[in-house]
Each structure stands twice: as structure tokens, then as C-alpha cells.
TIZA-738738 format. One record per residue (C-alpha): x, y, z. Coordinates in steps of 0.1 Angstrom, whole numbers. Example, Ala and Ser with C-alpha at 12.3 -4.5 7.8 and 13.67 -1.06 7.14 Angstrom:
2
[[123; -45; 78]];
[[137; -11; 71]];
***
This chain:
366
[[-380; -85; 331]];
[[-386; -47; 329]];
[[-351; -41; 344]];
[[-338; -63; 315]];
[[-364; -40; 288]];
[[-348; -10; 304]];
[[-311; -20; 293]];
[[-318; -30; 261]];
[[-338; 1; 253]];
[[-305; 22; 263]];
[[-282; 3; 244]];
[[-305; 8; 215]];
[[-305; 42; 225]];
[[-267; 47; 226]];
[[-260; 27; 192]];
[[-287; 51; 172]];
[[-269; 83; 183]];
[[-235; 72; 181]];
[[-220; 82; 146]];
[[-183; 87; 128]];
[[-168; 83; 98]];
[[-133; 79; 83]];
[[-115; 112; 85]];
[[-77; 103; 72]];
[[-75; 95; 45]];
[[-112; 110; 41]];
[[-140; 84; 31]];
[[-157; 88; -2]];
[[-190; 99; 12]];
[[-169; 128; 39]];
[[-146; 136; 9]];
[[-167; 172; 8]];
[[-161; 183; 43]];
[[-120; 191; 35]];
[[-120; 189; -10]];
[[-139; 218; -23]];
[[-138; 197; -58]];
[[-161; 174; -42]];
[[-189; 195; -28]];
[[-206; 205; -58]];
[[-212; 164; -67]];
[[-207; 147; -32]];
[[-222; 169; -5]];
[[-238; 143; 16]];
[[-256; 156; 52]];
[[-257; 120; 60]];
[[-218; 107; 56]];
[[-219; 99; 92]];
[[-247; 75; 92]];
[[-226; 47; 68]];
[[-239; 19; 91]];
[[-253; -5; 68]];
[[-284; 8; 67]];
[[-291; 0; 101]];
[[-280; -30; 126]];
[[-319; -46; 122]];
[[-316; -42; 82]];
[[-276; -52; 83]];
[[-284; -88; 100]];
[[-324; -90; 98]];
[[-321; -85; 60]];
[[-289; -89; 44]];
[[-274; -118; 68]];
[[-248; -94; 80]];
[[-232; -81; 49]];
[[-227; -45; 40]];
[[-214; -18; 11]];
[[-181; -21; 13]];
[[-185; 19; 21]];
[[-207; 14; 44]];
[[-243; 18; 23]];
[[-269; -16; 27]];
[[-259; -43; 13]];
[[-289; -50; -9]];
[[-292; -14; -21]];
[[-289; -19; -63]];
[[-266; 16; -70]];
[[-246; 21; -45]];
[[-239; 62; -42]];
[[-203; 59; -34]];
[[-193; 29; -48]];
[[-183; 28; -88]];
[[-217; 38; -112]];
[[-230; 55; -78]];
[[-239; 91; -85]];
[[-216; 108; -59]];
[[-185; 81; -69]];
[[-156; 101; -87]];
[[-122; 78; -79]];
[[-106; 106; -73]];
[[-71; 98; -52]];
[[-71; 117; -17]];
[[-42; 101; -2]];
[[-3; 93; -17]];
[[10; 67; 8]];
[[48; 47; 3]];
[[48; 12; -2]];
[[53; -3; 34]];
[[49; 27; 48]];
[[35; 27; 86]];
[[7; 55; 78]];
[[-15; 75; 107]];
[[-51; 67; 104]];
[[-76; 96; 116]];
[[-113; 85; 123]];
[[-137; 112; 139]];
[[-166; 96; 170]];
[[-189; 122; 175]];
[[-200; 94; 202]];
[[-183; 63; 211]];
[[-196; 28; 210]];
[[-167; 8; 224]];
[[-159; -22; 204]];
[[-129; -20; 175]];
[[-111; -6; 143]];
[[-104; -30; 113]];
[[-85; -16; 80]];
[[-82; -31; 47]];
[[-66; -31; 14]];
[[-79; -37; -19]];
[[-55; -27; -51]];
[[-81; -22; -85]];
[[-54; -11; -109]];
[[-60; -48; -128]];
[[-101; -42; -125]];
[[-103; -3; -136]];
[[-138; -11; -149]];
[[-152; -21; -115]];
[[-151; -12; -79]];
[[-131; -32; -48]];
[[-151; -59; -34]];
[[-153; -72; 2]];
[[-136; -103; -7]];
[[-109; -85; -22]];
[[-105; -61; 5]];
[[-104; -91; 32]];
[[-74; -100; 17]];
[[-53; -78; 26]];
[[-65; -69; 65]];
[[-37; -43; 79]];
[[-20; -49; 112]];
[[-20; -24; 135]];
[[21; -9; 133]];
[[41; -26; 154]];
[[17; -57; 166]];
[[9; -89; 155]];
[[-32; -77; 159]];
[[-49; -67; 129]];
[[-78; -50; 155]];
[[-75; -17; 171]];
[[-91; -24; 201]];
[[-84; 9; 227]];
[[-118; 25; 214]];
[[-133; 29; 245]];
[[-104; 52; 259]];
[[-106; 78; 233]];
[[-145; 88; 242]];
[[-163; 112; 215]];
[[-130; 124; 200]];
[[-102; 121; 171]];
[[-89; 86; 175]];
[[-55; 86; 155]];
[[-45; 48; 148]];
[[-11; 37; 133]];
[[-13; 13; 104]];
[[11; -8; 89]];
[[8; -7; 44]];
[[21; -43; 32]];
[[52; -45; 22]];
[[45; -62; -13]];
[[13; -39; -23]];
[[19; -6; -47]];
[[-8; 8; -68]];
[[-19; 38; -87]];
[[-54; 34; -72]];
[[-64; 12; -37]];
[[-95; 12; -18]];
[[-86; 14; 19]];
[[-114; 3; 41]];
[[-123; 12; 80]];
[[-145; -9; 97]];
[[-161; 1; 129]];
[[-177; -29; 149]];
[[-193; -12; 177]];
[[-194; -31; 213]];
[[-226; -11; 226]];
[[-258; -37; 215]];
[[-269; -65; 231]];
[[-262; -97; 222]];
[[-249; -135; 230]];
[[-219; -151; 232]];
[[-223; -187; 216]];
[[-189; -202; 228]];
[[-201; -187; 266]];
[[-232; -185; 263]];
[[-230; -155; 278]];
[[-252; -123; 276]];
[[-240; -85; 277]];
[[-235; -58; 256]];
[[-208; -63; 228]];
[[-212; -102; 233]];
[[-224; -120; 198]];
[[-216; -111; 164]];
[[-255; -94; 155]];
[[-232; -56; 163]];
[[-234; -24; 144]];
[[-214; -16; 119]];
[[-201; 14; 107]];
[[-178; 14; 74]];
[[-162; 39; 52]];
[[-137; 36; 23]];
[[-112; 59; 4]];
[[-92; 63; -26]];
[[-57; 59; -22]];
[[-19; 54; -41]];
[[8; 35; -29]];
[[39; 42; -44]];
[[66; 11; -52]];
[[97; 15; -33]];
[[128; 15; -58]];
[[154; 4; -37]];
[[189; 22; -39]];
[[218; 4; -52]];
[[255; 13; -57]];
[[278; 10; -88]];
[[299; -15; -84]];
[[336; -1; -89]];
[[354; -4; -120]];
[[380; -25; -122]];
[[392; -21; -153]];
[[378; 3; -184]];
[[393; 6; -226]];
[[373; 33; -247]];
[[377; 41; -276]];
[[362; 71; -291]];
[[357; 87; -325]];
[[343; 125; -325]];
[[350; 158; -335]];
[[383; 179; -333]];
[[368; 205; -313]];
[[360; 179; -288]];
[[394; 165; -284]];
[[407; 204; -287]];
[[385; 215; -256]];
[[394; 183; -237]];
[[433; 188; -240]];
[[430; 223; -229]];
[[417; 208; -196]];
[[385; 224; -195]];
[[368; 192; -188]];
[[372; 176; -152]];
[[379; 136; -158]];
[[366; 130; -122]];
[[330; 141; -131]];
[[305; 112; -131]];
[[278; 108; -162]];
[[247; 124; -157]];
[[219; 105; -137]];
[[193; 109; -169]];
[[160; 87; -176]];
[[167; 60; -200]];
[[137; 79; -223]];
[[166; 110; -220]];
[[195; 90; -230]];
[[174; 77; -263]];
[[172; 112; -276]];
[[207; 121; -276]];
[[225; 124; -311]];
[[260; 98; -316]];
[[277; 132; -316]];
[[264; 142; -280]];
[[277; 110; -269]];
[[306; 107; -279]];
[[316; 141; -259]];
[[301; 127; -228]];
[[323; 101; -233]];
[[351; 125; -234]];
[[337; 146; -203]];
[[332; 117; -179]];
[[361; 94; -174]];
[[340; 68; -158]];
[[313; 47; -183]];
[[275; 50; -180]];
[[258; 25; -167]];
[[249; -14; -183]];
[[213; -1; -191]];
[[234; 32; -207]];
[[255; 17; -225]];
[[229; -7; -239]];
[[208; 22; -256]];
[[243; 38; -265]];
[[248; 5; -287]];
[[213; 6; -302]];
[[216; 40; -311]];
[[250; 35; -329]];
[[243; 12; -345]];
[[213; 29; -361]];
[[231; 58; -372]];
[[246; 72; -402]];
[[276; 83; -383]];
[[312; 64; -380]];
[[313; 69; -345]];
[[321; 39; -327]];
[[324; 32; -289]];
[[336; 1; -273]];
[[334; -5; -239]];
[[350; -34; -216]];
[[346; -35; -177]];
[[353; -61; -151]];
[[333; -55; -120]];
[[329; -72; -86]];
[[296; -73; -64]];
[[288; -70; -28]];
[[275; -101; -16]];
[[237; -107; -13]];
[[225; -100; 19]];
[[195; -124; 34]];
[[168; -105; 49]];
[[150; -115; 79]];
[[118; -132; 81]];
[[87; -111; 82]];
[[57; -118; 95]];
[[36; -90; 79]];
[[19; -108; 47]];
[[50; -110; 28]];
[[48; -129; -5]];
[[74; -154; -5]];
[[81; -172; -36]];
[[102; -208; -36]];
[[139; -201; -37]];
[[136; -168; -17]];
[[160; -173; 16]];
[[158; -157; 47]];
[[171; -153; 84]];
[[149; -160; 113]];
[[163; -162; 150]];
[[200; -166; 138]];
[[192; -198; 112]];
[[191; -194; 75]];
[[160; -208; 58]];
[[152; -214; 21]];
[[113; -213; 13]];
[[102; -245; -3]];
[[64; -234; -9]];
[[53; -203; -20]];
[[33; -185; 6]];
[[21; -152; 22]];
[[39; -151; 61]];
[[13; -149; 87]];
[[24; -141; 123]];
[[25; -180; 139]];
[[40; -194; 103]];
[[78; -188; 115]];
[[106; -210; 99]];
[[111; -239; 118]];
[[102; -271; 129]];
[[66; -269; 127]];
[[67; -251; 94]];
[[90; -280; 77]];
[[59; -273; 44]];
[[71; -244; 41]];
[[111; -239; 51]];
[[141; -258; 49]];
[[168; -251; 69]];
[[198; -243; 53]];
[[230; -254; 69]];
***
């Protein structure tokens, strides 16, 4: 009986000494130690203790729930969390949409157990902060497996621990919360499926949580001009124009300039019509579309009438994914050699492949 006193006092030992917090990207409540903008609001002595107020309080008290930056649960203002006195929003971190990103937390004592990151985009909620359910909808795998827990803890000791983590390839935002979750292996506890006892069994463990401010940039893929086939233009401008353009100063071969759509709009008839001389190959469709609108809004004759034929690459199907991919119905993919059309719009899961056993979800295309 004392033998078993004597454990459980050192457990309880090692889980009150053992601290860390998020260090990349930086947690709200660390954000002081590296951003001299945040240490005259934010300085907080404390940003290593973000266990939920305590293991006793986390699961005696609040049933288990916690801040989603790692504050107790039943605490009314949250400091780091939006209205919280030492909460700013500020973005710490520019990540790429489906980006595999490098994950830093700091142990200054390690309590075995694993790493869980989360997701939660609040671009369509600016007035409030991410909530737990949100941010357990998007749990990250860890890059290049099928686990979403990081579970090599125990071989890092009191150290950096540097953990690669797949972004979703359907997520982009101007501001995300991205969540760490610590769930320590070190207190005692039972195993109800085993019925087992040992340290790390059960799910009464500590917690430790921090969150940060983050963007995700959209990818915008890259896609080639189809070739012109075929091209009639017919041009009305000024005589100095056609003067400088028979002299052979301008080079036929040049392409049109890659300008913003917002830097086309501004350009006066006049202008275009020499870029129309300059560049013997058209602007693009969404070009040529302001060029109309423009024209024929202003007071000038200048006309321009464009005809193209074009052909197009064939679509190529992507492979399935199993990393939380939004498919909609329609979308068609290749998996294992076999086409598949998706019938039912879903998110992909590792164990939802197309195939027999997924017949709700894909048809096979022959």
C-alpha cells in the first residue's frame, strides 16, 4: 500500500514540474519571449504553465475541457483568448496552403505521452475567437503519415522537439488559430478497455495547450496560354504609332505585359491601342474583356476586334488523397490505377479509399 502511495506521489511529482509551451509558430501567451511588440501588453512569467488550470481542476471541475490556449475552462475572460487583456490577433506565422510546415515546441521537462495540432480558420467569425469544436475539425496529420498524433515524445527528453505537420490542402485564410495539444503520459490512471493500471493509462492526463495566430496563403495554380491558332486585329490609333512601328523599333515577338486586371482598367483607349501594335500576340480573355468595357465607354473611335481559335491540354485527373480533401460530386480522381467519379460529397479520411467498400461514395468509371 505505501509502495503504491510512493508512485503516485512521484508521478504527481513529475507532472507538477514538467512545463512547455508552443514555440513555432509562438503561442499567444510566449508571443513576448521572440516579438518585442508584445512585451509591453503580453509579458506573462507564467506562459509555461497553460495546463488547464491544473489536471485536478481540468477533470475534477470542468469534466476535462480546457481554453482552447490552454487557460481553465470555466475561467469567464480568458487572457489570451479574444476580449482577454493580453489577446492582440496579431499574425506570427505566414504558412502556404498545403504546405508541410516544421512545428517547434520547447519541454523544459518531459512527460511522455503525445503531440496533437489543429486548425481553425476565423476569417468568416472576425468578431469572436476559434472554438474547440472548430479547431477539432480540422486535426493535422503528422507529414507523411496517416497518424494525426505525434507520439516519439519520450525520445526527445527536456529539449526542442521539432515536429513536421501537414496544412490541409483545401484550407487558406488571412487569420487561423493553430492549436498544440500536449497530453502528457506521466499520471496515474486506468485503462477501462484493460482494466489496466499504470502511468499514462486512462484519459484523467494532463494537459498542456497553446495556440497561435497564423495565415495561410491560397495556392494559385500556374496555367499556360493556350497557343494561338489563329488571330485578325484590327486597329485604329495614331500616326506616330504606326510611324514608330514601321521603322522597326518595336519587336513583334514581345509578349503583353503580365499586369493586374486593376492595372489594365486604368489605361487610356490610346495606350491600348499601341500595345496592340507592340505585342503581336493578344492579351489574355480576362484582358481583352476590360479592353471591350473600356472601349466601349469611351469617347474615342478606336476600335479593336479580336478573333482566336485555341486548343486545350487535356484535363488531367488527380490522384486520390487521403488528407481531408473536400470532394464535391462530379469531382474524378485516380486511385491505384482505376478512375473514380465521386457520387457524394465528402471530406477523404485515410480508410475511405475508392472502391468496393466505398460504393456511397465512388463510382468507378470504366
Amino acid at each position: 500500500m505505501m509502495f503504491n502511495i510512493f508512485i503516485v506521489f512521484a508521478f504527481y511529482l513529475v507532472s507538477i514540474n514538467g512545463h512547455g509551451y508552443l514555440f513555432d509558430p509562438v503561442a499567444r501567451s510566449s508571443a513576448w519571449l521572440i516579438d518585442p511588440s508584445f512585451k509591453e501588453c503580453c509579458t506573462y512569467s507564467s506562459h509555461m504553465e497553460m495546463f488547464c488550470g491544473g489536471v485536478g481542476h481540468q477533470w475534477n471541475t470542468n469534466g476535462g475541457k480546457c481554453g482552447i490556449c490552454g487557460e481553465p475552462y470555466d475561467r469567464t475572460i480568458k487572457l489570451f483568448e479574444k476580449g482577454g487583456a493580453k489577446y492582440t490577433g496579431k499574425i506570427v506565422k505566414t504558412y502556404n496552403q498545403g504546405e508541410q510546415i516544421d512545428v517547434q515546441v520547447k519541454l523544459s521537462a518531459n512527460h511522455q505521452g503525445h503531440f496533437e495540432f489543429r486548425l481553425c480558420n476565423v476569417d468568416n467569425t472576425p468578431n469572436s475567437d476559434a472554438t474547440q469544436e472548430c479547431l477539432d475539425r480540422y486535426l493535422l496529420t503528422i507529414a507523411n503519415t496517416d497518424s494525426t498524433r505525434y507520439r516519439d515524445v519520450v525520445k526527445h527528453g527536456s529539449d526542442t522537439i521539432t515536429v513536421r505537420v501537414q496544412l490541409p490542402l483545401d484550407v487558406s485564410c488571412h487569420h487561423c488559430v493553430f492549436q498544440w495539444k500536449y497530453t502528457t503520459g506521466n499520471n496515474w490512471g486506468r485503462d477501462s478497455a484493460t482494466n489496466k493500471s499504470g502511468p499514462g493509462l486512462g484519459r484523467e492526463n494532463e494537459t498542456f495547450m497553446g495556440c497561435s495566430d497564423i495565415t495561410i496563403l491560397a495556392n494559385i495554380p500556374s496555367t499556360t496560354v493556350p497557343p494561338i491558332i489563329s488571330t485578325s486585329t484590327t486597329t485604329t490609333t495614331s500616326s506616330s504609332t504606326l510611324r514608330s512601328a514601321k521603322r522597326g523599333s518595336i519587336k513583334p515577338t514581345q509578349r503583353w505585359p503580365a499586369l493586374t486586371t486593376q492595372r489594365w482598367s486604368v489605361l487610356s483607349t490610346e495606350r491600348w491601342s499601341m500595345l496592340s501594335i507592340k505585342y503581336s500576340s493578344v492579351p489574355s480573355a480576362k484582358q481583352s474583356a476590360v479592353l471591350t468595357t473600356i472601349i466601349s465607354s469611351s469617347p474615342t473611335t478606336t476600335t479593336t476586334t479580336m478573333s482566336m481559335t485555341t486548343t486545350h491540354s487535356p484535363v488531367r485527373i488527380s490522384p486520390w488523397s487521403a488528407l481531408l480533401v473536400a470532394y464535391q460530386r462530379g469531382d474524378d480522381v485516380i486511385y491505384s490505377g482505376i478512375k473514380y467519379r465521386c457520387v457524394t460529397s465528402h471530406r477523404s479520411y485515410a480508410g475511405a479509399e475508392p472502391g468496393l467498400l466505398t460504393w456511397a461514395l465512388w463510382r468507378k468509371l470504366e
